[in-house]
C-alpha positions in Angstrom: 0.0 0.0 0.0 1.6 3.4 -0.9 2.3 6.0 1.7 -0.1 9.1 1.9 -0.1 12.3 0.3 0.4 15.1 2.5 -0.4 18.7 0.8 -0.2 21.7 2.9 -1.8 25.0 3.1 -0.3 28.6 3.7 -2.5 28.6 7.0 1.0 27.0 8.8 3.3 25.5 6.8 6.1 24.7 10.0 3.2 22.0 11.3 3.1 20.5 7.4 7.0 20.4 7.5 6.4 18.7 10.8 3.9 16.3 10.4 5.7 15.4 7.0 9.0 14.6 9.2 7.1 12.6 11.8 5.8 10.7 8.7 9.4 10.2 6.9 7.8 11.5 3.3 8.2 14.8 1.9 5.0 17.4 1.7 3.2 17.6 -1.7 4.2 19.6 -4.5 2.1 22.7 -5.0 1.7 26.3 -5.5 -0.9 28.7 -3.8 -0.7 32.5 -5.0 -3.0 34.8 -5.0 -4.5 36.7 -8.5 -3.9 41.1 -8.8 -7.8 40.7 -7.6 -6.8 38.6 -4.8 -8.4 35.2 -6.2 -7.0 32.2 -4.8 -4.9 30.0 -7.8 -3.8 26.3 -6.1 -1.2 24.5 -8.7 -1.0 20.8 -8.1 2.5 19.8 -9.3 2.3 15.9 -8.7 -0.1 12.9 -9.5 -2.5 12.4 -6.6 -4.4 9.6 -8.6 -5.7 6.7 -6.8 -4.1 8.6 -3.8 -5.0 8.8 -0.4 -4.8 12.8 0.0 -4.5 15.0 3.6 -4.4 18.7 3.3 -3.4 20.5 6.3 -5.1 23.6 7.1 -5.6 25.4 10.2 -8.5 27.7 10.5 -6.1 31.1 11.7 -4.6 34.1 10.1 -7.0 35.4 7.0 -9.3 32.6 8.2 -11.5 33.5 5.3 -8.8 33.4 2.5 -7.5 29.9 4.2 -11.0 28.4 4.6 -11.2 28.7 0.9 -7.7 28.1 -0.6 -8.9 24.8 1.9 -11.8 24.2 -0.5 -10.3 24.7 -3.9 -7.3 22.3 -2.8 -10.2 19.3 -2.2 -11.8 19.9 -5.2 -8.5 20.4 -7.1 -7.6 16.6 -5.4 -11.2 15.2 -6.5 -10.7 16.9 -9.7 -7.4 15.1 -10.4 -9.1 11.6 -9.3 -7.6 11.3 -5.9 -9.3 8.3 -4.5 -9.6 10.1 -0.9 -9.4 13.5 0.2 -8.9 14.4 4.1 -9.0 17.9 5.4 -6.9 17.7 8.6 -7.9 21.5 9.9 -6.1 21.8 13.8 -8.4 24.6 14.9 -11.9 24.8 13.0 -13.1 27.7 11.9 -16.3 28.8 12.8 -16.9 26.5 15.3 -17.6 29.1 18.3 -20.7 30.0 16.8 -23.8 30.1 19.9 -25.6 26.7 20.5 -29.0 28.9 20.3 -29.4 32.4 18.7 -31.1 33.9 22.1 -30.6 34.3 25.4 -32.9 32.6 27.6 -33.8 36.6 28.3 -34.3 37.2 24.9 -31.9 38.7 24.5 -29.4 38.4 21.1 -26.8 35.6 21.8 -23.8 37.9 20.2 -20.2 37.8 22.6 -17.3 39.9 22.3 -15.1 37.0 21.4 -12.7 38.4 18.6 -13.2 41.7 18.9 -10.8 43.6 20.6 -9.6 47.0 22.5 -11.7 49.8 22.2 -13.8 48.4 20.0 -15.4 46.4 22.3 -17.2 49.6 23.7 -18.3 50.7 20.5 -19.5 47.4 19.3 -21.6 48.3 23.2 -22.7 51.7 22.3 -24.0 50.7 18.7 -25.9 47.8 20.1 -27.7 49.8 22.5 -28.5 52.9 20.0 -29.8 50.4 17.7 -32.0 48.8 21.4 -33.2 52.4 21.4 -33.9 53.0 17.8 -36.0 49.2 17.2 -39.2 49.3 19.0 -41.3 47.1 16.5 -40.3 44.2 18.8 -37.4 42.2 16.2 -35.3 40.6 18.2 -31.5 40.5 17.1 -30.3 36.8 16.5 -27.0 35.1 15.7 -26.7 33.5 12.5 -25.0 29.9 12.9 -22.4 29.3 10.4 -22.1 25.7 11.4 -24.0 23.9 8.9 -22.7 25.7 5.9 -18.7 25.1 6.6 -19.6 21.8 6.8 -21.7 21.7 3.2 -18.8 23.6 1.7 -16.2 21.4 3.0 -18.6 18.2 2.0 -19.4 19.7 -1.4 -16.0 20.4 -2.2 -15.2 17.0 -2.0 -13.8 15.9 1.6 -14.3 12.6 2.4 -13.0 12.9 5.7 -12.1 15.4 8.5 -9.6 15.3 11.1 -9.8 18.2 13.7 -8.9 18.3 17.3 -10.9 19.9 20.4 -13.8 21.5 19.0 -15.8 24.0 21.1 -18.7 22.5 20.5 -18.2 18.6 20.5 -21.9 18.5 18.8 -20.4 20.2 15.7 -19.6 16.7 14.3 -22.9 16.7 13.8 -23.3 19.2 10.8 -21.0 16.6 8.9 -22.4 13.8 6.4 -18.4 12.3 6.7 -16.5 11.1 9.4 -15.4 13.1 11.3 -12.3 12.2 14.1 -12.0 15.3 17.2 -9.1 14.7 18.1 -8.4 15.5 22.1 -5.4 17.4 23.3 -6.3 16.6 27.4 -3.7 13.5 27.2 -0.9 15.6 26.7 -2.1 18.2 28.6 -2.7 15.8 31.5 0.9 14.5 30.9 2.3 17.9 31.1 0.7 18.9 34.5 2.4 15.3 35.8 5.4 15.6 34.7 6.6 19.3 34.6 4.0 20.5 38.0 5.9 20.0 41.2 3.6 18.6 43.4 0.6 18.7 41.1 -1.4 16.6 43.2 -1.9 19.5 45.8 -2.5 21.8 42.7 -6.3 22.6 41.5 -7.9 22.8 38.7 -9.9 25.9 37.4 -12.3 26.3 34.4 -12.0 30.0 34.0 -15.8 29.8 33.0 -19.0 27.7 33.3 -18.6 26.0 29.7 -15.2 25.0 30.3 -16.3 22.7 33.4 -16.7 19.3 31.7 -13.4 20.0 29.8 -11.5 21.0 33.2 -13.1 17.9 35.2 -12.2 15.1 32.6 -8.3 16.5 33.6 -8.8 16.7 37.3 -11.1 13.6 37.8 -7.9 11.6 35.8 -5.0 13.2 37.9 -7.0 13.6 41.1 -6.8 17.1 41.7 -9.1 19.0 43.0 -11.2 21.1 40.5 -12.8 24.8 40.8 -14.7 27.0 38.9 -14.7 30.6 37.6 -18.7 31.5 37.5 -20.1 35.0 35.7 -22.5 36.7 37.6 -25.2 38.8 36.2 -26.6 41.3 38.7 -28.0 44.4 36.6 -30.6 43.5 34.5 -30.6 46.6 33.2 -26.7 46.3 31.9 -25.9 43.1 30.8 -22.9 43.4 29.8 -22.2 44.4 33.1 -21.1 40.9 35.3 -19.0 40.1 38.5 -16.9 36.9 38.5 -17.5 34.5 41.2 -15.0 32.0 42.6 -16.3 28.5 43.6 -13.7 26.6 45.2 -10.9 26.9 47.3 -7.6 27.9 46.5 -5.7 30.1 48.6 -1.9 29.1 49.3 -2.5 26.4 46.7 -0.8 26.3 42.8 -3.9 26.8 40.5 -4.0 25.7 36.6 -6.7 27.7 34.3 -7.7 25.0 31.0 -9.4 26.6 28.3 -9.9 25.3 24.7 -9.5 29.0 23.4 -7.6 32.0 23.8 -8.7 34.6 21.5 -8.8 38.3 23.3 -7.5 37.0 26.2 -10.1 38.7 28.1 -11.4 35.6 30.0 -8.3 33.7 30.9 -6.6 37.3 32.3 -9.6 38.0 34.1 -9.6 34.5 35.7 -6.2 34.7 37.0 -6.7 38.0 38.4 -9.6 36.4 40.9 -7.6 33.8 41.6 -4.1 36.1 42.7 -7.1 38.6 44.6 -7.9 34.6 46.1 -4.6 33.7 47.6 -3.8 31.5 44.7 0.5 31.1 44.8 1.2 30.2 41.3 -1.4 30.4 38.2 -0.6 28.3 35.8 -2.9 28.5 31.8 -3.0 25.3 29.8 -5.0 26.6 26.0 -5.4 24.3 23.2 -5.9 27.2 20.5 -4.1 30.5 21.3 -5.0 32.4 18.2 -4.2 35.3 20.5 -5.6 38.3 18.2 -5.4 41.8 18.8 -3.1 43.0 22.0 -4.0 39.3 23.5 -0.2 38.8 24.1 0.5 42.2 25.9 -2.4 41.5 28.5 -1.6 38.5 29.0 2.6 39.3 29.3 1.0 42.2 32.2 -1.6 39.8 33.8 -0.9 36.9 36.4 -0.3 34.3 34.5 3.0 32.9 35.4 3.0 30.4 32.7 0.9 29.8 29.6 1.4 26.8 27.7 -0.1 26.5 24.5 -0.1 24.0 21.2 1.0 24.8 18.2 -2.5 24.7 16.1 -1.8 27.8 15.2 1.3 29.8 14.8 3.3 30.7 17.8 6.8 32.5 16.3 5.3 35.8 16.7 3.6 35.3 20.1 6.8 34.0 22.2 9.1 36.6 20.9 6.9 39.2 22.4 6.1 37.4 25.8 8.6 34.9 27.7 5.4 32.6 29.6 4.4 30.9 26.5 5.8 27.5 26.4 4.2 24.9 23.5 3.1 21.6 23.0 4.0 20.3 19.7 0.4 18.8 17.6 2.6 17.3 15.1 2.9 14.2 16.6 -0.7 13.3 17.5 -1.7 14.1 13.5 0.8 12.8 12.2 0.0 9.7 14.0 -3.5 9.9 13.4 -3.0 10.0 9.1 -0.6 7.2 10.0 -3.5 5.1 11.5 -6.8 6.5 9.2 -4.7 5.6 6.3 -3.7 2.0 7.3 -7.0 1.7 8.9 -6.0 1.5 12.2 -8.1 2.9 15.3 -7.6 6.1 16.5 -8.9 5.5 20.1 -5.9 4.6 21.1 -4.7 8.2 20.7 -7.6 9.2 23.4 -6.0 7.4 26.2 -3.2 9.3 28.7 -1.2 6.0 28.7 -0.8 6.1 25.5 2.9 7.6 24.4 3.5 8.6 20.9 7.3 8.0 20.0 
């Protein structure tokens, strides 16, 4: 059986080089360029026929541009008979969209996630002139993206996807292909054992109510104890307006913040804050996806984090020149094992269990 094809995107070529190495095979010939009008042109400059195909992609940087570069790459593979195409996107785009477009107020479901600095209290004041100006009784909603990237990835000819901690696990759902969500808690579990000192007197905090189930699997695994950042709604009249509630004890204790993403920074900054005004010794942050946009990396070099280890879904060059608490954990490894085993048809649950150790 002949080895796969591994094409890359211009999302983050270091993880294709990576993943390519782990696999002992070189990355697929191609070209991606841009047109003077800013169309995408993808060049295929081998023979994927009959091939078993896996284009890396991660869903950061002009996440629009890559999403589709993404989609002309499949349907370039289809196109050239490929016998399977596999989109292996790290982080997937669009998939923090709202499980429901209202509140259980009523209220519009919109969050400030991804929008940054001052513009957070404009994107405020607009929302509230336009309260003021609407009185016909239309509610605002949320569009949810959800189903669409996953028709445009399925009509473009994927015949697989391989992804890892998706917001929303449900997501898979959208998909009429399999779909494997890979889970980055094993190696985040083996980090806290290996580089914590005395972990077990450590706890573990979900810096907000979603994150529990995520933070719980870790400490219910290591047997730590677990506690949890809660937001607080007390104006009815302002709410945006929300005071952050600590449940759990950790005063004189070493606490450790998980969190799937790290956009603004806003949340995980926050978080630590309550836990330094709680007596909290040492804060460490453990983030799947640090896309880190906007001045993310300055608030989070001022805040009191003491260390922020992140994976390498997305780039990380720029982000640890300009702070010294990032530290990564290299992805390449878990994919790279994970095409190894789709495309010898091997079973990926292995990868899922914190014994496991990938060489």
């Amino acid at each position: 059986m002949r080895g796969p094809i591994v094409l890359g995107g211009s999302s983050h070529p270091k993880l294709v080089q990576e993943i390519c190495d782990r696999l002992g095979i070189e990355p697929g010939k191609s070209r991606l360029s841009k047109f003077s009008n800013n169309e995408t042109s993808v060049e295929l400059y081998e023979s994927v026929r009959e091939q078993d195909v896996y284009i890396v992609q991660s869903g950061c940087g002009h996440v629009n541009d890559n999403f589709f570069e993404l989609c002309i790459m499949i349907q370039a593979c289809k196109t050239a008979s490929a016998r399977k195409v596999t989109a292996v996107i790290p982080f997937f785009p669009y998939s923090r969209q709202p499980d429901a477009p209202f509140k259980r107020s009523g209220g519009s479901n919109a969050n400030n996630r991804g929008i940054t600095g001052s513009a957070i209290q404009q994107h405020h004041q607009q929302k509230q002139q336009q309260n003021n100006n609407t009185n016909d009784g239309y509610k605002q909603w949320v569009v949810r993206s959800g189903t669409l990237i996953a028709e445009l990835l399925t009509c473009a000819g994927a015949d697989h996807i391989i992804t890892m901690d998706l917001h929303d696990p449900q997501f898979q759902g959208f998909f009429d292909c399999p779909v494997d969500n890979l889970s980055s808690l094993p190696s985040m579990g083996k980090y806290i054992y290996r580089n914590i000192p005395n972990y077990g007197e450590a706890v573990i905090v979900s810096p907000d109510a979603g994150g529990a189930k995520r933070a719980t699997s870790i400490a219910e695994k290591l047997h730590m104890d677990f506690a949890l950042i809660h937001k607080e709604r007390r104006r009815p009249d302002k709410p945006q307006k929300h005071d952050l509630m600590l449940v759990g004890d950790v005063r004189d204790k070493v606490c450790i913040l998980i969190d799937d993403i790290a956009d603004t920074s806003f949340t995980i900054t926050k978080a630590a804050k309550l836990l330094h005004e709680n007596g909290a010794t040492k804060i460490y942050a453990l983030i799947t996806h640090a896309v880190l946009s906007g001045d993310a990396v300055e608030r989070i070099q001022q805040s009191y984090l003491d260390h922020v280890i992140v994976s390498d879904s997305v780039p990380q060059d720029q982000h640890i020149q300009k702070c010294n608490k990032f530290l990564i954990l290299p992805v390449a490894p878990l994919f790279a094992e994970a095409i190894r085993r789709i495309h010898f048809g091997e079973s990926v649950s292995t990868l899922f269990d914190p014994k496991y150790e990938l060489c």
